[in-house]
N, C-alpha and C positions, 0 to 999 in steps of 0.2 A: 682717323678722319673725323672731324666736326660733323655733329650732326644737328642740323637745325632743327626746331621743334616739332614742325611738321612730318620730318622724317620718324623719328620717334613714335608721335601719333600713330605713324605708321602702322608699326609693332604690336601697335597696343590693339587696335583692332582687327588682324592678323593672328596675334596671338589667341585672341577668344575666340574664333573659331576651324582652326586648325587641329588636325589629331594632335594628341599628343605626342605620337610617334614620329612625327615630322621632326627634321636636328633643325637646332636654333641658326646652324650653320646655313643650312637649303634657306631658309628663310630671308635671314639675312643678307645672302647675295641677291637672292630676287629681287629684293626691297631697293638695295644699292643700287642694283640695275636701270632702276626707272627713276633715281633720286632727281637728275636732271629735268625731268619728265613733269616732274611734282611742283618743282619751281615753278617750270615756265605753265603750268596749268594754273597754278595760285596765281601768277602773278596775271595771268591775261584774265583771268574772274575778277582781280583786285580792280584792274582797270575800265573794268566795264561792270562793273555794279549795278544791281537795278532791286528797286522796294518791293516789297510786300506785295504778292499778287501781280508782282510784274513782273517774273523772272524769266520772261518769256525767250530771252538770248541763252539763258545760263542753262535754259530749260533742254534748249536745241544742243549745245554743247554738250552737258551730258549725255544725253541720248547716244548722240552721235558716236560718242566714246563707246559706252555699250555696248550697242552695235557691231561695232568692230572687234567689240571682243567676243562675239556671239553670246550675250547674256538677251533673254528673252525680256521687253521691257514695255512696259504700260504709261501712262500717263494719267495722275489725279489730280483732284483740289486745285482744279484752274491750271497750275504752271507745277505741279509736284512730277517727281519721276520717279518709279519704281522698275528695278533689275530685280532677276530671280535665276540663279545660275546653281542648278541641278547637281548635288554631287555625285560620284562613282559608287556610291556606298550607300547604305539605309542609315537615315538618323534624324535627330532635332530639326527645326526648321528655324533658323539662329540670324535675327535681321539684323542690318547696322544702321544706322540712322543719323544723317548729318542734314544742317539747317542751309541754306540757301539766299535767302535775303541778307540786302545792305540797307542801310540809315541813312534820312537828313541829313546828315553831317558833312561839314566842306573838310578837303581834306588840306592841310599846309604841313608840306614838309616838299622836298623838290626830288622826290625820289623816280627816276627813270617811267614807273609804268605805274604813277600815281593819279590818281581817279580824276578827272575833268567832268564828268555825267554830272549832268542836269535833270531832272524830274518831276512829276507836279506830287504832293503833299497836302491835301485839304486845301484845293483851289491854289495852290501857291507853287512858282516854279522855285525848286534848292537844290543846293548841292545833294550827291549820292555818294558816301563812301561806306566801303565794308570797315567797320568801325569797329567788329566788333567778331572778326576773326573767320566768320563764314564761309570766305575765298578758300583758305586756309582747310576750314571743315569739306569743303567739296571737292578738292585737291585730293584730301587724303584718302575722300572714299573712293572719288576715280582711280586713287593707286591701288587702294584697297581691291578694289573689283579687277584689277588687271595682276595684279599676284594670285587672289584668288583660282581667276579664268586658266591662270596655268598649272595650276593645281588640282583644277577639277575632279579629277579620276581620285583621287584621294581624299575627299572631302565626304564625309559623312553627312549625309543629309541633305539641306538646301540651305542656302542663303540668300537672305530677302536683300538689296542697298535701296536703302531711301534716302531719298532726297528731298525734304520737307521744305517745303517753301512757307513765308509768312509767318514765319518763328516769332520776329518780332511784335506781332497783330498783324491783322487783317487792317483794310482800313476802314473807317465808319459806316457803318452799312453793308456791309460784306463780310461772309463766310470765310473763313481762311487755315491755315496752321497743320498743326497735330490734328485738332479735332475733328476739323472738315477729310481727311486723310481717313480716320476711325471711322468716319461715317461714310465713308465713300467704299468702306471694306480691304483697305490696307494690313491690315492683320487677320486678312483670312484669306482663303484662295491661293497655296494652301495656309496653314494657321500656322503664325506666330507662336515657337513655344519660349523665346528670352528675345530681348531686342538689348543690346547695347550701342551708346555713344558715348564723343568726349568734346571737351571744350578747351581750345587752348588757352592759354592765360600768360601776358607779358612777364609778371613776376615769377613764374617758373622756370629755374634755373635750368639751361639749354642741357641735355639728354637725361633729363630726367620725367615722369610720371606721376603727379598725385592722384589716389584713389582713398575711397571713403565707402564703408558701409554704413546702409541707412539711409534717415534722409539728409540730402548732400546737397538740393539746390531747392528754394525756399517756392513756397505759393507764390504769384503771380497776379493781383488783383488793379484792378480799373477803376478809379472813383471821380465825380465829376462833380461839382456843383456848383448849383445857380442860383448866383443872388440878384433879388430884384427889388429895387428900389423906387427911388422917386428922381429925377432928370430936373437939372437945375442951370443956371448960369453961375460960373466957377467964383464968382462977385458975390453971388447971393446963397451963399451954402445952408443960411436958413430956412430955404423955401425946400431942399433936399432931400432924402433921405441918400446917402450917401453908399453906392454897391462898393465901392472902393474902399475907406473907411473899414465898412463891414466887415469887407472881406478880409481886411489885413487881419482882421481882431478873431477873426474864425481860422487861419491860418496860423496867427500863433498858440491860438487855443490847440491846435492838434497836436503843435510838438508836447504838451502835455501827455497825450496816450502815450508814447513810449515812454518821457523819460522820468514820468511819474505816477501811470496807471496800469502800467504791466510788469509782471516777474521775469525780469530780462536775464536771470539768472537761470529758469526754467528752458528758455530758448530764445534765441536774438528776434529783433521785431525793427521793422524799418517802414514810415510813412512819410514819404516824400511828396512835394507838389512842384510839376515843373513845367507846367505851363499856365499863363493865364492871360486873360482877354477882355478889354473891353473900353471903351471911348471910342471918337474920331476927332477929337480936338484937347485942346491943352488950358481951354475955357468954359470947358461942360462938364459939368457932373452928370456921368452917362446915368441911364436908368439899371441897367442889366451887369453884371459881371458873370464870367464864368474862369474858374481853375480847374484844374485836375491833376492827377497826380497814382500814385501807385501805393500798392502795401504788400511787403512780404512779409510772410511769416510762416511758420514749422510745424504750428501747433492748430489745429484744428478749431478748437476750443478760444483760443486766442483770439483766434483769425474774425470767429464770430462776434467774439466781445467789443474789438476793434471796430466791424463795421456798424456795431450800436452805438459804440462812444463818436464815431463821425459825425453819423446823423443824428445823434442826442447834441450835439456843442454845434454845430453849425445851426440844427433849428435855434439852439437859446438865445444865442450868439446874435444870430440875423434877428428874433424878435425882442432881445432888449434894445437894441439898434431902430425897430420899428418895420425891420426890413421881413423878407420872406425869401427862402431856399427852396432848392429842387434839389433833393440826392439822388445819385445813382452809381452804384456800385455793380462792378460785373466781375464774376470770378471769370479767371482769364485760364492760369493753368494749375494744375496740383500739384502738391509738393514732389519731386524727383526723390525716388527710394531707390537707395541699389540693396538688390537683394544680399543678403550677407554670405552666405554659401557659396555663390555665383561669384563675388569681389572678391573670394578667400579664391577657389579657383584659378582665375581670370589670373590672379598675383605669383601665382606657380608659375604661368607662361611669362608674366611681364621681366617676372625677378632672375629669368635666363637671359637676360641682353646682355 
């Protein structure tokens, strides 16, 4: 039987915390059992997607699921859900954690229970699609939590399911995510002793699992900046000081940090910019621009060197220009570390499918 990826997913969070005296066999029927189940939950999340801080349907859906499986369950960070389902036995307190938000993104493709939702986005109504596999992660833990709940009596320990919302960001001006979750006391009550999660990925050939020890998924960082100039008519560029201009010349200046002022042999490094803003006519040279854009990186060290050479080349940049910047950079999340003991572990249960 074909197993699509999500089923697999399955396994893999199953496997990390079950005894190990449990056969691969018990398991694997369970999992089968609810395969159908798993679709049609992916697929009705797929179709109703909603952003950051507004998972407010997806919020009630899970619970609901819970619920009925008698797992005791709270609610955090706005729109987050947390299950805690009690095992038979004494042991660890072993969380799972899947992400919950959808993207901007229109979806095109004409597939049966593909995304139509509308959403507002910093004053703007767009399209909503899970873009980026989410549906998919909230699927799996609801399976997850409904093989577990039948297992109960054999489960050593406790298990936390989180359900994190605002993975993506929060949106401006608002708390959100993982962190808002830690601060709210998600890993305690009782406490957190390992959390595992996973992320699917298209390029992964179908029944199979990548894992990695260490760190496995890069920093997360936020940069913004504002250039401000002089407001002209688009005839008279002399009378200007041009944020457009500027900017483009501070933008190409950045691709310099990666591909000529860091040891990309020491660890990969990426400084993207993908958004940017500014006019209302096709005859003004506005006064104001603003871009932003992201950075990841591995290395601690880097990460900081990075956010000097930003704001070192975009001040130079905008005052050979004549112009003047605002930086602001926000570290967003920290590098992902799988512990190595835990990965080596974890691959004992995977590497029995």
């Amino acid at each position: 039987m074909r197993k699509p990826i999500v089923f697999v997913a399955l396994f893999l969070f199953t496997y990390s915390v079950v005894i190990a005296q449990q056969s691969t066999q018990t398991i694997n029927s369970k999992a089968a059992a609810i395969q159908s189940k798993l679709v049609e939950w992916r697929r009705h999340i797929h179709q109703n997607p909603e952003l950051s801080n507004r998972e407010f349907k997806t919020q009630q859906y899970v619970l609901a699921h819970l619920k009925k499986l008698g797992i005791e369950t709270q609610t955090m960070a706005k729109t987050g859900v947390v299950g805690i389902l009690k095992g038979g036995k004494p042991g660890p307190v072993i969380a799972l954690r899947a992400d919950m938000d959808a993207l901007p993104v229109l979806e095109r493709n004409d597939l049966p229970y593909r995304s139509t939702t509308k959403g507002e986005y910093l004053g703007k109504e767009v399209p909503v699609m899970h873009a980026c596999g989410h549906d998919a992660h909230v699927a799996i833990l609801m399976g997850t939590a409904e093989v577990l709940a039948s297992m109960q009596k054999d489960i050593p320990g406790t298990v936390k399911f989180i359900f994190q919302p605002a993975e993506e960001g929060a949106p401006p001006g608002e708390e959100g995510g993982a962190a808002l979750m830690v601060k709210e006391g998600v890993m305690d009550n009782p406490k957190v002793d390992v959390v595992f999660g996973l992320h699917i990925e298209s390029w992964i050939e179908e029944g199979k699992v990548f894992y990695k020890s260490g760190p496995f998924m890069a920093a997360s960082d936020w940069f913004t900046v504002k250039v401000k100039g002089k407001q002209s008519h688009g005839a008279q560029p002399w009378l200007s000081v041009d944020p457009i201009a500027t900017a483009a010349q501070i933008i190409n200046s950045l691709q310099q940090i990666v591909s000529r002022q860091q040891d990309i042999t020491k660890a990969p490094v990426v400084l993207t910019v993908g958004k940017i803003n500014s006019g209302v006519r096709n005859n003004i040279i506005p006064e104001e621009l603003e871009f932003a854009g992201t950075i990841r990186t591995f290395d601690t060290a880097m990460q900081e060197d990075i956010h000097r050479r930003l704001k070192h080349i975009s001040e130079n940049v905008a005052a050979a220009n004549n112009a003047t910047v605002e930086v602001s950079i926000t570290k967003n999340t920290p590098v992902t570390y799988n512990h190595i003991g835990l990965t080596k572990r974890s691959c004992l249960f995977w590497n029995r499918l």
